[in-house]
C-alpha positions in Angstrom: -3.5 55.3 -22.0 -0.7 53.4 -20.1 0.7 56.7 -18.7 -3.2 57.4 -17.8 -3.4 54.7 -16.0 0.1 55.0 -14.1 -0.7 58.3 -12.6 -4.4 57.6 -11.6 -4.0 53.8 -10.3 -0.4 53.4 -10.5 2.2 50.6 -11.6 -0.5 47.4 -11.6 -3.0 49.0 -13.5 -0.8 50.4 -15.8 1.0 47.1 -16.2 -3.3 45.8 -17.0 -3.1 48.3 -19.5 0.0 47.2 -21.6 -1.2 43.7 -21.4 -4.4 45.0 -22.8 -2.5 46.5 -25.6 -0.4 43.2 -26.4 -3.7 41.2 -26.2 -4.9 43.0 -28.8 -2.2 43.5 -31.1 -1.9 39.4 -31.0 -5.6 39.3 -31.4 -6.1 41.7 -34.1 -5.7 39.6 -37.2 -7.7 36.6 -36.2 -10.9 35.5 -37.1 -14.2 37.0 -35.3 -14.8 34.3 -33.3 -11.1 33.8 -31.7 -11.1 37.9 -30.9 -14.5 37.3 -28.9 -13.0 34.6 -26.7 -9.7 36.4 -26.1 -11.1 39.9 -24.8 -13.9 37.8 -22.8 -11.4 35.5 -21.1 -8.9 39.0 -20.7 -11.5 40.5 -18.9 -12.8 37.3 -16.6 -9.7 36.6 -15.5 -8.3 40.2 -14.6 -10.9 41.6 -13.1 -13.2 41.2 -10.0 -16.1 41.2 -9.8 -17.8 44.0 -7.0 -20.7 46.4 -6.4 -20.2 49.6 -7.3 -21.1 50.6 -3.9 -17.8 49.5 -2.9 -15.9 50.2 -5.9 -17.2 53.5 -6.3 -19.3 54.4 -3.0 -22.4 54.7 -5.8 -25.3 52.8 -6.4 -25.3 52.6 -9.9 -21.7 53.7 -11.8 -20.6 52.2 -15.3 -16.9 52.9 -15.3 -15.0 53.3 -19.0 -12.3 50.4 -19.6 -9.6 52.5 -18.0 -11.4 53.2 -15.0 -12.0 49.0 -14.6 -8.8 47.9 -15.6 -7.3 51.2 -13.0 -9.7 49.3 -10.0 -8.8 45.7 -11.7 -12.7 45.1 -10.4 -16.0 46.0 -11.8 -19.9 44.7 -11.8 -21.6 43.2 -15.0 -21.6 46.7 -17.0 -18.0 47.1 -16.7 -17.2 43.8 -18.1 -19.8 44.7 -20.6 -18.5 48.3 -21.7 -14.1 46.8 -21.2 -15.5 44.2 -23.4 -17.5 46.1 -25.9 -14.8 49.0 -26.6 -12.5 46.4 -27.1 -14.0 44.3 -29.9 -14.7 47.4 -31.6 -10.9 48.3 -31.0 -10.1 45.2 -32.6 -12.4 45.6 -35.6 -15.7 44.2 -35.1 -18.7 46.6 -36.4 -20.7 48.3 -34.0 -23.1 47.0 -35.7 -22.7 43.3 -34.6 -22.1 44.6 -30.9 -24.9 45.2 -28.1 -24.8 45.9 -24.6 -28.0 43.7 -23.6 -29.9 44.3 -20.3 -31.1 41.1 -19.1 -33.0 39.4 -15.9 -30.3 36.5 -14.9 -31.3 33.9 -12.9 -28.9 33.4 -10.2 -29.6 30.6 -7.3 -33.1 30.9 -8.3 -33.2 34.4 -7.8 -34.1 36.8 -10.8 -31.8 40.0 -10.6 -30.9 42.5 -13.1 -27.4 41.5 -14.8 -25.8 43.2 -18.3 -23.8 40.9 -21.0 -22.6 41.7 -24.5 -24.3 40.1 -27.5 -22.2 39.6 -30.5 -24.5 39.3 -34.0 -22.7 38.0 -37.1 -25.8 39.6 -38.9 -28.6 41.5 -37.5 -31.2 38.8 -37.8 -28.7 35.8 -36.0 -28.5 34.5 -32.8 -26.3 36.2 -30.1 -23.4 35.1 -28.9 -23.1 35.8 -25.2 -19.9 37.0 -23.5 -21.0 37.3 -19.5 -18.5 37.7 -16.7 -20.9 34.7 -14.8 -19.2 32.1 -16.8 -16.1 31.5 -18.7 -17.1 30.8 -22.3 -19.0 32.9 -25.0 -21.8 30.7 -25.0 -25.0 31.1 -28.2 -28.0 33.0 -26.2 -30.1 29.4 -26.8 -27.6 27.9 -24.8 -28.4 30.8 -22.0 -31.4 30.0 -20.5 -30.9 31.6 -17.5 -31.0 35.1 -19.6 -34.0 37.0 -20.3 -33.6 39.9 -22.5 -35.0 42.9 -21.5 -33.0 45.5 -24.0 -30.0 45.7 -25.8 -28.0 49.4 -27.0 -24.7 50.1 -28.5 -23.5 53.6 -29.5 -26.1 53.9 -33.1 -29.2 52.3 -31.0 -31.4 50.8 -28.5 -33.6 47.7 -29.1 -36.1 46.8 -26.9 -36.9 43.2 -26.7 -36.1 40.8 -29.6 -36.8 43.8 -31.9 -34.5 43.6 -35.2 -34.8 47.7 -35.5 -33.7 50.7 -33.2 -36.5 52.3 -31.3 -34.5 55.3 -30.0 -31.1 57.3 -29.7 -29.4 55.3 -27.1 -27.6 58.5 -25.6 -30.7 60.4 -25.1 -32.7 57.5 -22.7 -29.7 56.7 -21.1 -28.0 58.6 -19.0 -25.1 56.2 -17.6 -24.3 55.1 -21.1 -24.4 59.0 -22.7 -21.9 59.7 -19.1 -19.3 56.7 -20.0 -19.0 57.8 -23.8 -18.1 61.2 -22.5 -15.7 59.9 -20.1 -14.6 57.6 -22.6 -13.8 60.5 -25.3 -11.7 62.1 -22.8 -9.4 59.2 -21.7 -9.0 59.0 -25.5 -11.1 55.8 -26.2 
């Protein structure tokens, strides 16, 4: 994926990629909890935050974690994806990841914002990784989060439900066009 990078967005991003490869090799054996604040903190700190309108000239684009790491900037989705197809990378079951629409209020403002939610078992309380603040922080400690729905690659939730209600890949479109992208940078 290096040399991927290197010819699409040249030397920086492909010098993101390798330190996206040691950061995991020196997070791989550690404890759940460790590998959620390493790949959160990775991502925060190396990439900025920007519309896709001017990342992308798009309204709405979810980029793959190449594609982020190649722009070194993304909005909340791509921090969300980099994020998710890394701890799953590193171990964690897809099971205990979700991609989790929410409304975020921001200055007072309610605005549509994406996070990942990280469930040590189905029925627990998420932890949230968000590119608004710096730590993975409980979802009780989040009150400026409401859930909307939450999806990963086996199934979409709406609400606080505790089962699937649909294929993910067939009612939405974005997330069905970065796995396919995502297959074909080798991810």
């Amino acid at each position: 994926m290096q040399a991927l990078a290197l010819e699409r967005y040249g030397t920086s991003a492909a010098d993101t990629v390798a330190a996206w490869r040691r950061m995991m090799e020196e997070t791989r054996a550690l404890p759940d909890a460790d590998k959620l604040n390493k790949v959160n903190t990775f991502f925060n700190r190396r990439t900025l935050y920007d519309s896709d309108q001017v990342i992308w000239q798009r309204n709405d684009y979810w980029a793959t974690p190449l594609e982020t790491m190649g722009r070194a900037a993304g909005d909340c989705e791509d921090f969300a994806i980099s994020k998710y197809v890394t701890l799953l990378m590193l171990g964690i079951n897809s099971q205990q990841l979700r991609l989790v629409y929410v409304r975020a209020s921001v200055g007072g403002v309610s605005v549509a914002h994406m996070v990942l939610g990280y469930y040590p078992d189905p029925s627990a309380e998420p932890l949230i990784l968000d590119n608004l603040i710096t730590s993975v922080r409980r979802a009780s400690q989040r009150s400026d989060l409401a859930p909307v729905f939450s999806f990963n690659r086996d199934g979409l939730w709406a609400g606080g439900a505790s089962t699937s209600s649909a294929d993910p890949t067939a009612r939405l479109s974005h997330w069905r066009d970065v796995l396919e992208r995502m297959r074909q940078d080798g991810l």
